[in-house]
Backbone bond lengths (Angstrom), bond angles and torsions (degrees), N, CA, C in turn:
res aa  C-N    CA-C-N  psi(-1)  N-CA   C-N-CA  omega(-1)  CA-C   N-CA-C  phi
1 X - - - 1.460 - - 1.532 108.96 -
2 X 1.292 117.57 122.22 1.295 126.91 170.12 1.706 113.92 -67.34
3 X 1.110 101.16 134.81 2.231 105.84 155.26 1.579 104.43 -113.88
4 X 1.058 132.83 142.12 1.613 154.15 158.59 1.212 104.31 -101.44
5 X 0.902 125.50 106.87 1.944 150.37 159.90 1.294 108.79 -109.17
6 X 1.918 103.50 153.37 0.979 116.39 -141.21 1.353 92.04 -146.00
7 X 1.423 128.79 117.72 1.284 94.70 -174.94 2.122 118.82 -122.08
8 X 1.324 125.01 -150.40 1.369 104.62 -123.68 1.517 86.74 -137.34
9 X 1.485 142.64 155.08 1.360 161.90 -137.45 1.829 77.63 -63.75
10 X 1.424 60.40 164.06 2.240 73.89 -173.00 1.810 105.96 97.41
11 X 1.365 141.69 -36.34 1.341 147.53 -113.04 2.209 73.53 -126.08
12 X 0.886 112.11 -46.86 1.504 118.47 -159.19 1.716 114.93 -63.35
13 X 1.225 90.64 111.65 1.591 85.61 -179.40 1.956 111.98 -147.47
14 X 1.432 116.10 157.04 1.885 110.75 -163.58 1.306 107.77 -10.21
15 X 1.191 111.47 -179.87 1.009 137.32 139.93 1.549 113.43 52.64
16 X 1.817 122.72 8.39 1.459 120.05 -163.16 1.592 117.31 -85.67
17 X 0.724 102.17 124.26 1.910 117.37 168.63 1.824 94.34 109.22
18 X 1.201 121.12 34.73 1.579 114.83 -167.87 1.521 92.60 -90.92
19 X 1.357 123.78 -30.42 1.438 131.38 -167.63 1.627 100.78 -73.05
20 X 1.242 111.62 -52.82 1.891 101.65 -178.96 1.187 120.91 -98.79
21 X 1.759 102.05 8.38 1.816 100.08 171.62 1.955 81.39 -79.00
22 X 1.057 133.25 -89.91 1.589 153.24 -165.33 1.784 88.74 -30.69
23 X 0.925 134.39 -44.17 1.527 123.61 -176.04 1.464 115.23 -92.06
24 X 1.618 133.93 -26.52 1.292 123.46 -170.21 1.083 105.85 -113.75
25 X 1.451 148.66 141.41 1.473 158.55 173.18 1.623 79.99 -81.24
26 X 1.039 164.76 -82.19 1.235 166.13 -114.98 1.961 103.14 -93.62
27 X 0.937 97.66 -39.07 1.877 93.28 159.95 1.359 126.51 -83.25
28 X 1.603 130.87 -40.81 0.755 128.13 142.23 1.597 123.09 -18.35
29 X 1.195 101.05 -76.20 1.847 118.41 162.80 1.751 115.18 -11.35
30 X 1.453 101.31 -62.06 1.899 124.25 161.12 1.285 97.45 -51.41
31 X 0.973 117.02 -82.55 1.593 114.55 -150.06 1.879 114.15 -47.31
32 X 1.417 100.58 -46.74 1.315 115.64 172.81 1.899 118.05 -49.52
33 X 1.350 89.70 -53.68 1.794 97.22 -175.09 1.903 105.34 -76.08
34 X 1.360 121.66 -18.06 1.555 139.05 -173.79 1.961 82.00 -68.15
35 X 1.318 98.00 -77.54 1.593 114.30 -172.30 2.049 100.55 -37.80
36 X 0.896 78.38 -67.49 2.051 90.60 -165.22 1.580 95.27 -37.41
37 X 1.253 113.47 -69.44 1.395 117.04 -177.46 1.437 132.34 -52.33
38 X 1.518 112.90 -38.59 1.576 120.76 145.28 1.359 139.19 -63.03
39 X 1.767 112.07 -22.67 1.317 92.50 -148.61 1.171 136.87 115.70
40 X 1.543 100.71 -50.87 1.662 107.13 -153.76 1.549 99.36 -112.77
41 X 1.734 128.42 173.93 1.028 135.35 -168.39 1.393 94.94 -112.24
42 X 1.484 108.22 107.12 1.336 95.37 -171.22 1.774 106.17 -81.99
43 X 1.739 109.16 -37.23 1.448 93.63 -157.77 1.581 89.46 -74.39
44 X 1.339 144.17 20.91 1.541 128.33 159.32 1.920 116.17 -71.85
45 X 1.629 84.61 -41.60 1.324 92.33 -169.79 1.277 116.90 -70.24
46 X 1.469 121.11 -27.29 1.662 123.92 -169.40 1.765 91.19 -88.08
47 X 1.655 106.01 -43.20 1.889 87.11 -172.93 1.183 92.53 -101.65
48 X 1.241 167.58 86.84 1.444 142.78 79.80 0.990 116.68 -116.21
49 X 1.191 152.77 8.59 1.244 169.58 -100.86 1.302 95.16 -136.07
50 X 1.583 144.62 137.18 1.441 128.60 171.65 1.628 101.46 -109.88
51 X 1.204 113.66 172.17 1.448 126.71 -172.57 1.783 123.70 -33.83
52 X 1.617 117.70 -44.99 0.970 135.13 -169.99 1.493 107.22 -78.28
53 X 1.401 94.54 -52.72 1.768 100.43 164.18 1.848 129.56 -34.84
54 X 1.615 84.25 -58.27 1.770 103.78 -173.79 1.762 86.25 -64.07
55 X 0.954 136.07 -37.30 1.762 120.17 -138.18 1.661 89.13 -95.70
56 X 1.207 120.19 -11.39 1.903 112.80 168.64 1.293 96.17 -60.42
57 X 1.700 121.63 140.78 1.378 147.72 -155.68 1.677 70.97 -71.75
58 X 1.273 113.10 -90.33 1.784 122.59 -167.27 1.655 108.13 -9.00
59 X 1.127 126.85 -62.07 1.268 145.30 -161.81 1.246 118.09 -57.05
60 X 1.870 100.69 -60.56 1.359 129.28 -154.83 1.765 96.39 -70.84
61 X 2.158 107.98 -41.18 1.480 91.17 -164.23 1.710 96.14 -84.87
62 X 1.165 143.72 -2.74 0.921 129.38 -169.80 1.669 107.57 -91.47
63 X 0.969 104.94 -7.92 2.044 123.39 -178.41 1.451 91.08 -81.51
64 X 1.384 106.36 -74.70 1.793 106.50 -162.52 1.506 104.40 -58.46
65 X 1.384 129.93 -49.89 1.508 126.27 -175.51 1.748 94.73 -38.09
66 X 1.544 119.02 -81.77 0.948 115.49 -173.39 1.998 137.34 -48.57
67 X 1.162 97.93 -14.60 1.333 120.42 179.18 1.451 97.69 -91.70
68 X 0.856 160.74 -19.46 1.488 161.49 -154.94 1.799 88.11 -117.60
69 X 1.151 125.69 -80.11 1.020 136.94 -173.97 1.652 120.44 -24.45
70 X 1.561 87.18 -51.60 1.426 102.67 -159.69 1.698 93.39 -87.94
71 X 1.296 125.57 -32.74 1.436 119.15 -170.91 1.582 109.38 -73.21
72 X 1.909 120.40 -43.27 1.108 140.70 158.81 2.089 97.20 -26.80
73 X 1.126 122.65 -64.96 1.363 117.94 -174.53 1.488 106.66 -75.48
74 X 1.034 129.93 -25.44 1.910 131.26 -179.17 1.759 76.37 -48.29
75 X 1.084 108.16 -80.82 1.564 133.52 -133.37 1.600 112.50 -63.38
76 X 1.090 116.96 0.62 1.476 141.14 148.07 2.239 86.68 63.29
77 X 0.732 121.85 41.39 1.359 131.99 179.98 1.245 125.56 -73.84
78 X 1.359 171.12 -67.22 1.025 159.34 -85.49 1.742 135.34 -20.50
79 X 1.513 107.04 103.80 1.369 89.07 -154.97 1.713 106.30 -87.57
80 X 1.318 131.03 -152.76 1.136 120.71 162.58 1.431 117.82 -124.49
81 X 2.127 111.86 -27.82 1.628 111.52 151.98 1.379 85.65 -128.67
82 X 1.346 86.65 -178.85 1.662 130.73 -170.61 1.588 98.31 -127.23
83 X 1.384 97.77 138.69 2.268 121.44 150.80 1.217 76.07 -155.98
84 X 1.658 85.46 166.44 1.556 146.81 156.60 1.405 112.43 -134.67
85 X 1.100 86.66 142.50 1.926 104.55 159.08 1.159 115.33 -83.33
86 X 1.431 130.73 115.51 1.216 143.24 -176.97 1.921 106.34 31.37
87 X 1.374 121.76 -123.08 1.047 119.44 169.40 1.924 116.73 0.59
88 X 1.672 79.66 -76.38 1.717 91.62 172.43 1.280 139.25 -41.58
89 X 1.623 112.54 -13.33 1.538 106.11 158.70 1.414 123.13 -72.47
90 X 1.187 109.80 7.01 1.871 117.33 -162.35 1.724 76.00 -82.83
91 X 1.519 127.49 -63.81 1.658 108.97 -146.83 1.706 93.31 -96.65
92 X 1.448 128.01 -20.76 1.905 121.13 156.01 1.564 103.18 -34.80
93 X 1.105 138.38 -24.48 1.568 158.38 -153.28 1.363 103.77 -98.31
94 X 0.992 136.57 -54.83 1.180 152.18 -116.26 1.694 105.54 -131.91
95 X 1.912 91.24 -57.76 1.575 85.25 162.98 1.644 126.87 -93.59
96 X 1.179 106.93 23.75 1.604 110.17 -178.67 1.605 85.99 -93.05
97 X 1.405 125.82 -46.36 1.564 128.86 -144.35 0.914 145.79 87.97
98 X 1.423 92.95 34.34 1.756 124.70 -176.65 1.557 113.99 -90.45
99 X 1.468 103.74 -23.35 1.528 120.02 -155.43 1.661 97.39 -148.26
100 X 1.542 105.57 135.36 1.367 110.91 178.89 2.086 107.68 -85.50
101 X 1.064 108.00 167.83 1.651 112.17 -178.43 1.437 118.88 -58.24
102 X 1.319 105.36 -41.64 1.361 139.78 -162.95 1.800 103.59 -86.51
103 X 1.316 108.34 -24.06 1.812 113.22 -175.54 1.517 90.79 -89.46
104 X 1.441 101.02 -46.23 1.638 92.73 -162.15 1.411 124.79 -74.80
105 X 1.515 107.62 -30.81 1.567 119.48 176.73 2.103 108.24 -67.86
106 X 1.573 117.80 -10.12 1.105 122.33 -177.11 1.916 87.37 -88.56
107 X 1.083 113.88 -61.18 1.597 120.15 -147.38 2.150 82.95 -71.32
108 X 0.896 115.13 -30.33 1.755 109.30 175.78 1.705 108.29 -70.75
109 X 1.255 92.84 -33.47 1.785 68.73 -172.19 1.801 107.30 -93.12
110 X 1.421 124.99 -6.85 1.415 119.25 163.11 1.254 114.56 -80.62
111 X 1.727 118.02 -14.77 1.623 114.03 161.88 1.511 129.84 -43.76
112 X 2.122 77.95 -56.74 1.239 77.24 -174.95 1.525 126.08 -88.46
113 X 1.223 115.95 -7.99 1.431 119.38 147.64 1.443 128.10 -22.23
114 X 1.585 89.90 -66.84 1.487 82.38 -163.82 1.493 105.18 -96.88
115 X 1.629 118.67 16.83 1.519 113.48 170.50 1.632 89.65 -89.61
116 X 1.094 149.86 -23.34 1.692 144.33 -171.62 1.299 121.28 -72.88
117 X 2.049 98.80 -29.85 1.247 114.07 166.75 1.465 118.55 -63.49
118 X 1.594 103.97 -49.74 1.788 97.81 -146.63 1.337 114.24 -75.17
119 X 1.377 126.79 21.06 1.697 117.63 147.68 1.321 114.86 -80.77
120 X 1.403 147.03 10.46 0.880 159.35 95.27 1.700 135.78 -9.73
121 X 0.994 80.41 -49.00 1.716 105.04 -176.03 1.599 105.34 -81.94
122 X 1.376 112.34 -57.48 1.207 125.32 171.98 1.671 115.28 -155.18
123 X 1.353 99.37 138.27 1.328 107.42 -153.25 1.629 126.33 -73.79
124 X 1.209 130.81 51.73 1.268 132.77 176.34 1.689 152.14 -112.21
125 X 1.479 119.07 -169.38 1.774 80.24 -171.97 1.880 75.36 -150.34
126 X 1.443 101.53 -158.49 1.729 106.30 -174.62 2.010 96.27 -150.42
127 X 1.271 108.61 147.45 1.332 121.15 -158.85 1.707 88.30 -123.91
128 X 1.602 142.33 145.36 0.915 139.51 140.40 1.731 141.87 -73.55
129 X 1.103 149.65 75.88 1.241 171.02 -157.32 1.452 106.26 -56.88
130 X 1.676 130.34 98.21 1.476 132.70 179.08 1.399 104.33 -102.02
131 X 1.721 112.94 146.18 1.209 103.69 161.16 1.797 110.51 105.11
132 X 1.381 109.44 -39.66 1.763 106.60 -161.64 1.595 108.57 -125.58
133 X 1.137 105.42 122.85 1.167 124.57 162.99 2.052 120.30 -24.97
134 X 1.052 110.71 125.01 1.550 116.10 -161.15 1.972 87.52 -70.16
135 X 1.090 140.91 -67.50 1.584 129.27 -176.48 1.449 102.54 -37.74
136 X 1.377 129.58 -52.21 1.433 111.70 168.84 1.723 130.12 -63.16
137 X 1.425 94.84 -10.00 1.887 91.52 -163.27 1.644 77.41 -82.70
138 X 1.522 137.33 -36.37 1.293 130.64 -129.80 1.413 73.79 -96.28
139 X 1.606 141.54 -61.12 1.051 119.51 -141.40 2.035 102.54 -71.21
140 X 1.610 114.22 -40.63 1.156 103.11 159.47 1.102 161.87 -6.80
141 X 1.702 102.99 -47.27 1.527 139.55 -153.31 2.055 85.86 -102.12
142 X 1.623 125.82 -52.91 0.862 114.23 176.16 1.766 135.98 -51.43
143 X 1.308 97.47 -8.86 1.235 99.99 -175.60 1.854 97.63 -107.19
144 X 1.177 120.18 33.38 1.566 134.28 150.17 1.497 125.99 -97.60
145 X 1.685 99.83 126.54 1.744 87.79 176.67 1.857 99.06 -82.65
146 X 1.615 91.11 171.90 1.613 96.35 -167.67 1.531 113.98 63.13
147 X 1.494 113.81 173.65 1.615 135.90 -146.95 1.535 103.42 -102.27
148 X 1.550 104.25 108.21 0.977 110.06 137.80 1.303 131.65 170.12
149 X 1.314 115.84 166.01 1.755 121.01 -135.80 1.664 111.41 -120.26
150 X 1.362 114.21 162.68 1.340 117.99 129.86 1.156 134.35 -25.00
151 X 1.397 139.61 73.82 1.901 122.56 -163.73 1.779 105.34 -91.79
152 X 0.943 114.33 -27.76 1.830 111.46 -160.99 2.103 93.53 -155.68
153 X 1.087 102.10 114.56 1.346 125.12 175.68 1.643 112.27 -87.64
154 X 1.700 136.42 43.20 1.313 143.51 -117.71 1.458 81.13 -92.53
155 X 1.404 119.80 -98.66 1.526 100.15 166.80 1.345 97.32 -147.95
156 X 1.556 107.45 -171.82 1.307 114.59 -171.50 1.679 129.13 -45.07
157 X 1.483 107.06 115.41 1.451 97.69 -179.74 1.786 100.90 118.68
158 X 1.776 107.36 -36.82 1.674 101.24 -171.97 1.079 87.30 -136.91
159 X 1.398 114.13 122.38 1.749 143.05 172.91 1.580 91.11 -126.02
160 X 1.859 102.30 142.20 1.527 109.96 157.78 1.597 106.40 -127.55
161 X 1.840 91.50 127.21 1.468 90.35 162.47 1.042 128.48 -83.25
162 X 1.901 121.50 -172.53 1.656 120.47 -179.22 1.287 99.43 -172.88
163 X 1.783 103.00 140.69 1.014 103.96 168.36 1.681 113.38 168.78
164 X 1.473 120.99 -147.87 1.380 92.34 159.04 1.294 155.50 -73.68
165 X 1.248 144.61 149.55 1.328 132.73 -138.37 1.806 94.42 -61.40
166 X 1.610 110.75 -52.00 1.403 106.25 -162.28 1.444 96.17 -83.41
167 X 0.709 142.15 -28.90 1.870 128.24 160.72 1.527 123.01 -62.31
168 X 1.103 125.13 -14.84 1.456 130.16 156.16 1.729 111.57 -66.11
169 X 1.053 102.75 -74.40 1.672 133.72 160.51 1.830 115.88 -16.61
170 X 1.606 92.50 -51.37 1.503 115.35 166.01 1.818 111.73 -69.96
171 X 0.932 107.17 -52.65 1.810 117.11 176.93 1.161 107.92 -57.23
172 X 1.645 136.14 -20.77 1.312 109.87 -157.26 1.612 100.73 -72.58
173 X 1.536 105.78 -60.79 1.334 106.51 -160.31 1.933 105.12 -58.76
174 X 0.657 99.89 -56.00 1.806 99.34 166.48 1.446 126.97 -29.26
175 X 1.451 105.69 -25.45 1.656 123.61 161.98 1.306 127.12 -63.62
176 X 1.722 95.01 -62.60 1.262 120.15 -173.45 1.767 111.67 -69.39
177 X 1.693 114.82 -28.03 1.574 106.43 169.96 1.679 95.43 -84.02
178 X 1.176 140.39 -4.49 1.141 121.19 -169.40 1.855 104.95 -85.82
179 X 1.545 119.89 -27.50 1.294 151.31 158.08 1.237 124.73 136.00
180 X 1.172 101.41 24.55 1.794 108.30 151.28 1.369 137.45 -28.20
181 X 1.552 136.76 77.59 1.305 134.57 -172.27 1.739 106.02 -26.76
182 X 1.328 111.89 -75.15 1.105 134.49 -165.73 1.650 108.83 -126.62
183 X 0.985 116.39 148.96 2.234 145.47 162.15 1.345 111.48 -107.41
184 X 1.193 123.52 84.59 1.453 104.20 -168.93 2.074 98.24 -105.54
185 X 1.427 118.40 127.00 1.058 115.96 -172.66 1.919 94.84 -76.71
186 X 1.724 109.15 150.57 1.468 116.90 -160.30 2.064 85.82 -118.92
187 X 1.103 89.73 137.25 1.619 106.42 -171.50 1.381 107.19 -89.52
188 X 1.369 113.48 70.51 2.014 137.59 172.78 1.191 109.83 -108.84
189 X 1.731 96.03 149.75 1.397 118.31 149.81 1.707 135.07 -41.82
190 X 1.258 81.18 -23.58 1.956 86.94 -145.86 1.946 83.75 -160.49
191 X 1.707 77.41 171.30 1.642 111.20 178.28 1.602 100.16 -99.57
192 X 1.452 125.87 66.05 1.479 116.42 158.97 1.337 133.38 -63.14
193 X 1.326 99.98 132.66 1.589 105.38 -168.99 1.004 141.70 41.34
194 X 1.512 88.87 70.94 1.186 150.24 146.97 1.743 154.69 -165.19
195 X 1.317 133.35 159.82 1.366 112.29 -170.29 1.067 142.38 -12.56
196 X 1.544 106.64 -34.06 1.918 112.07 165.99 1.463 124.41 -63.26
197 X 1.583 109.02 9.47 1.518 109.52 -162.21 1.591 88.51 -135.94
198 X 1.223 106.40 27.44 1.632 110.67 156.54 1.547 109.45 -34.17
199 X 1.474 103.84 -91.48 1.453 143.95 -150.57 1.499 84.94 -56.73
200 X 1.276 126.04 -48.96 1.995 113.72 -161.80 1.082 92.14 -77.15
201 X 1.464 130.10 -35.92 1.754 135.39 -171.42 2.030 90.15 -51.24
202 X 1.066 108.76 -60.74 1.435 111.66 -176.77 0.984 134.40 -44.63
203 X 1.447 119.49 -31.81 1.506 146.84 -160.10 1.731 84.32 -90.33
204 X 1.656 101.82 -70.38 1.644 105.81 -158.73 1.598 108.41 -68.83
205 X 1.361 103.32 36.62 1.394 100.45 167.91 1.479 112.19 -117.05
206 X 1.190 113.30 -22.91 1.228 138.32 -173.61 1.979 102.92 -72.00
207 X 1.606 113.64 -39.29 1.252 109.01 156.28 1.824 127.97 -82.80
208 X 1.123 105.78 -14.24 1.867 108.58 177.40 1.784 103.52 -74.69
209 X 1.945 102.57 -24.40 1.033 104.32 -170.12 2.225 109.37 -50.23
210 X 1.370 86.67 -41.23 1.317 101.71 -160.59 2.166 109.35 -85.48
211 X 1.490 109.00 -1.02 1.357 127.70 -174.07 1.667 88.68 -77.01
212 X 1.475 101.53 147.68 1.549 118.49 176.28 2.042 94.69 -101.11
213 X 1.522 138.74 108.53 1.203 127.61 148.01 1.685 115.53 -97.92
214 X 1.417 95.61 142.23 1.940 112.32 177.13 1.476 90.05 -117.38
215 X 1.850 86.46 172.32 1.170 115.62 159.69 1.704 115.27 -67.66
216 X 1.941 95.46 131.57 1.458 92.16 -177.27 1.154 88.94 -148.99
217 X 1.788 123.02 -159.85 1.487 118.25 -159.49 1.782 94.63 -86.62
218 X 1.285 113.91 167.48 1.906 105.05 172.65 1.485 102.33 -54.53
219 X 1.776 86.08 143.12 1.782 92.24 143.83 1.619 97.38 -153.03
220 X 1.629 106.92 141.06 0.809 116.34 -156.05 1.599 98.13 -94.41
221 X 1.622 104.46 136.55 1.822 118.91 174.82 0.947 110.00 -60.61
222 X 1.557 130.41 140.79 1.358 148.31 133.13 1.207 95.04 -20.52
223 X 1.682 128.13 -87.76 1.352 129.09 -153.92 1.595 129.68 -65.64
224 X 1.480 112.42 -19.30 1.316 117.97 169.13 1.431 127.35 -133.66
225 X 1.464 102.36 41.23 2.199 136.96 -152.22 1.994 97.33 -3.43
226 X 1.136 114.54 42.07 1.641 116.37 170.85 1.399 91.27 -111.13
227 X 1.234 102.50 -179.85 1.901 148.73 161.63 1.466 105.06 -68.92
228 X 1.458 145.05 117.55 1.167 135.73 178.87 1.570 96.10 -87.58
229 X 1.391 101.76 130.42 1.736 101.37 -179.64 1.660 117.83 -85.01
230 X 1.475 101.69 -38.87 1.471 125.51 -179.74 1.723 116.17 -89.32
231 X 1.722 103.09 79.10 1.650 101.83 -175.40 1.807 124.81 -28.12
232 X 1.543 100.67 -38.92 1.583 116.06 -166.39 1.450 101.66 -65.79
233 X 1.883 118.78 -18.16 1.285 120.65 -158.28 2.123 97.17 -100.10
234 X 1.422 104.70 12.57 1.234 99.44 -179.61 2.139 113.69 -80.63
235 X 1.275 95.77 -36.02 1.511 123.40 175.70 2.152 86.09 -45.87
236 X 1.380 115.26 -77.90 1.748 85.30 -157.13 1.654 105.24 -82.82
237 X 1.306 103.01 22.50 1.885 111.73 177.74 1.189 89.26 -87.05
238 X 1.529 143.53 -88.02 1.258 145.32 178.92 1.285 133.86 -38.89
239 X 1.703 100.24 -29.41 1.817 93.58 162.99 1.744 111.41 -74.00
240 X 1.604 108.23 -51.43 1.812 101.44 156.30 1.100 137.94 20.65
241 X 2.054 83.70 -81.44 1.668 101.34 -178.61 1.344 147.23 -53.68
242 X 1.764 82.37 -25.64 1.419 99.86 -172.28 1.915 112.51 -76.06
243 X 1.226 100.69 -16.28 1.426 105.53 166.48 1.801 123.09 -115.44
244 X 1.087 102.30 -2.36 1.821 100.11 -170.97 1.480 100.27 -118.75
245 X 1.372 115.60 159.41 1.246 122.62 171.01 1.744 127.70 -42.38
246 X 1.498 104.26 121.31 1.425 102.01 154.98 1.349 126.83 -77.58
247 X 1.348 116.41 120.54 1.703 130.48 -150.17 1.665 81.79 -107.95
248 X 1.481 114.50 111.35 1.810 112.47 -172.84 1.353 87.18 -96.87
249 X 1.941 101.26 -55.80 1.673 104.23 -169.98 1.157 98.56 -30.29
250 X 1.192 98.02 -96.45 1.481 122.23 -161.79 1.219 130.45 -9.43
251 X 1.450 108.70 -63.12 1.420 133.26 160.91 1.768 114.39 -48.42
252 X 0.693 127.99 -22.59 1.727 136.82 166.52 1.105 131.19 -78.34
253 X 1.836 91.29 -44.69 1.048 89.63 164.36 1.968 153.76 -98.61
254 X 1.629 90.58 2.43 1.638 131.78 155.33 1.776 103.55 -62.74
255 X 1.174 114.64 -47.39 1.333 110.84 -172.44 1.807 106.98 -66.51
256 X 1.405 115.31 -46.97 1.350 121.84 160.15 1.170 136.81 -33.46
257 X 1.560 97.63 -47.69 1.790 110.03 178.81 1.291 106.32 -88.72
258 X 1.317 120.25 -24.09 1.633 122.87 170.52 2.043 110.15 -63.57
259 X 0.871 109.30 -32.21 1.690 121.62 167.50 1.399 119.37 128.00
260 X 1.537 105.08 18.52 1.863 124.36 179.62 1.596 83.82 -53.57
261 X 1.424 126.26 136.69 2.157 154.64 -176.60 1.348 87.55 -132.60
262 X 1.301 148.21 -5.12 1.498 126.56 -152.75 1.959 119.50 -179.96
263 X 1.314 105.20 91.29 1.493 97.86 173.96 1.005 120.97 -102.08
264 X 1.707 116.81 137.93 1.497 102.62 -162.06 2.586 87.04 -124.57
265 X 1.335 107.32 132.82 1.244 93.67 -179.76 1.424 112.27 -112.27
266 X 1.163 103.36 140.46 1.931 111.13 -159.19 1.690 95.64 -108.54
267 X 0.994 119.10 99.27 1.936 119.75 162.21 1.579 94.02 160.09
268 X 1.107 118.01 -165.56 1.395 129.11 -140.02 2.005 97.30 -98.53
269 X 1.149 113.94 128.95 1.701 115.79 168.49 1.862 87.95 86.67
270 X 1.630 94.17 -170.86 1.417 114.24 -179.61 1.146 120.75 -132.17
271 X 1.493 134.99 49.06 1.274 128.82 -163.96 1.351 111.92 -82.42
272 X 1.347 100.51 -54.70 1.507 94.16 165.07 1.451 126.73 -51.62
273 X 1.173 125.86 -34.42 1.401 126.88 170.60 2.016 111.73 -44.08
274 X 1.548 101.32 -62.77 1.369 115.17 141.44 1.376 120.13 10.95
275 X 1.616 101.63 -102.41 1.420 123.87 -167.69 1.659 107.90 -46.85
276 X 1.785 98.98 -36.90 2.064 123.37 -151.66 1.805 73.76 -59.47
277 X 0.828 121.24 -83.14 2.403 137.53 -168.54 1.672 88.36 -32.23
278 X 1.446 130.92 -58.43 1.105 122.02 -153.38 1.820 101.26 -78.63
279 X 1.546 134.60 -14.51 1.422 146.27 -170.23 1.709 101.92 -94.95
280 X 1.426 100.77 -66.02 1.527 124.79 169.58 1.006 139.10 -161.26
281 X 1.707 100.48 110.37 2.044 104.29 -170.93 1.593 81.45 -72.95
282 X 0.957 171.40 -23.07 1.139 128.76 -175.63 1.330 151.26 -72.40
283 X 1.469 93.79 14.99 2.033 119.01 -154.01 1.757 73.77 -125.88
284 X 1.245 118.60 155.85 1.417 123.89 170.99 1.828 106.71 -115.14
285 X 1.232 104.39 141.58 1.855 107.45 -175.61 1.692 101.19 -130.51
286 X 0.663 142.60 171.91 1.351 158.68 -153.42 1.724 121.71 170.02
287 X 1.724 122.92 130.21 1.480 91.51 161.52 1.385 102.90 -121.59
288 X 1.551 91.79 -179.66 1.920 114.96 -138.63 1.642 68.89 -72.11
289 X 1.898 94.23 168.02 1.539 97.92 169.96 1.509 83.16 -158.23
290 X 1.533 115.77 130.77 1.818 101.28 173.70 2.300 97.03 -80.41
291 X 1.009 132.51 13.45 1.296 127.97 -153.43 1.731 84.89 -99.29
């Protein structure tokens, strides 16, 4: 049994999806209907675009949605589930057939809207955590005044926190005596996923309100690492996300025990491939490459 993963801000870098826009009539296809429906030029933005550009929240999720999307169709695949990493459940969505191109490329670019905003809203950022066990990062984190959380459960060994700037700030050293290899501060807008992402969680519900979801093949949530059975129940799954933990383990590792032999990851780099060795070398992952 195949999984198709997708993976999530951070992954985006020049020049990405240039290889299966120039080789697939069927990505191309994406990129074109991504653009029409936004507005925007997408294959400008993913290939000329320089580093600083791609790494604005706005940019970055509207690159990977379409880069996932469009490579997912190069690759003539059939999977059997679908994830994403945060962002990346927008095209896990999309290519299961849960979600039309045209719903999802609308509900991605008010994501990322209002994720560019909410340091604005409230003032925070997210630090990455090497080395320590998540029951220790969590119990750690409680002995901080002010907010902040668990944000992304990636896999064993790399947890990122989030939250407020001076309660992050406060956690590091508290990490690092707890035995934290490394604190590495993460270069964001905002405190995603978590409590500081109330208010956009609120907003981006107000657009899922108006998203059409069907029945399509599983893909399993970030927020509750299952198969959502009830399409209509994806709308308060995805607003969720935007404030609660992305559960990667977890979710990988449900897909495993469910009878996932094979992950294949469709968008730009291999991080997820990454995380797949650090959860379980014993499952093999690979990503697609038309080269």
């Amino acid at each position: 049994m195949i999984a198709a993963i997708f993976p999530g801000q951070g992954s985006q870098a020049p020049g990405m999806g240039k290889d299966v826009f120039e080789a697939s009539a069927s990505a191309r296809e994406v990129f074109e209907k991504v653009s029409n429906t936004l507005g925007i030029d997408v294959a400008k933005l993913c290939f000329e675009s320089d580093e600083e550009t791609l790494r604005a929240t706005n940019n970055a999720q509207i690159a990977l949605y379409t880069v996932g999307v469009a490579t997912y169709a190069a690759s003539g695949i059939a999977a059997d589930v679908f994830a994403g990493h945060s962002i990346g459940e927008y095209a896990a969505l999309v290519c299961s057939g849960s979600l039309s191109l045209e719903d999802g490329a609308r509900l991605v670019k008010r994501r990322g809207e209002l994720m560019a905003s909410a340091g604005e809203l409230a003032a925070g950022t997210m630090a990455a955590v090497l080395g320590l066990e998540i029951p220790v990062i969590a119990e750690t984190l409680e002995k901080v005044d002010g907010t902040v959380v668990v944000a992304n459960d990636n896999c064993p060994g790399q947890t990122v926190i989030s939250g407020e700037v001076d309660a992050v700030a406060a956690a590091t050293p508290l990490l690092l005596e707890a035995g934290a290899k490394r604190v590495l501060p993460l270069n964001v807008s905002g405190a995603f996923h978590s409590p500081l992402m109330t208010e956009p969680s609120r907003n981006m519900a107000e657009a899922l309100s108006n998203a059409v979801f069907q029945p399509g093949k599983p893909v399993y949530a970030n927020v509750t690492t299952q198969p959502v059975k009830d399409p209509s129940a994806w709308r308060e799954t995805l607003e969720q996300q935007l404030r609660d933990q992305v559960r990667w383990t977890e979710s990988v590792r449900n897909m495993i025990a469910d009878g996932v032999t094979e992950f294949i990851e469709f968008g730009p780099g291999e991080v997820l491939c990454g995380m797949l060795k650090r959860i379980d070398k014993s499952v093999p992952g690979r990503r697609f490459s038309v080269n």
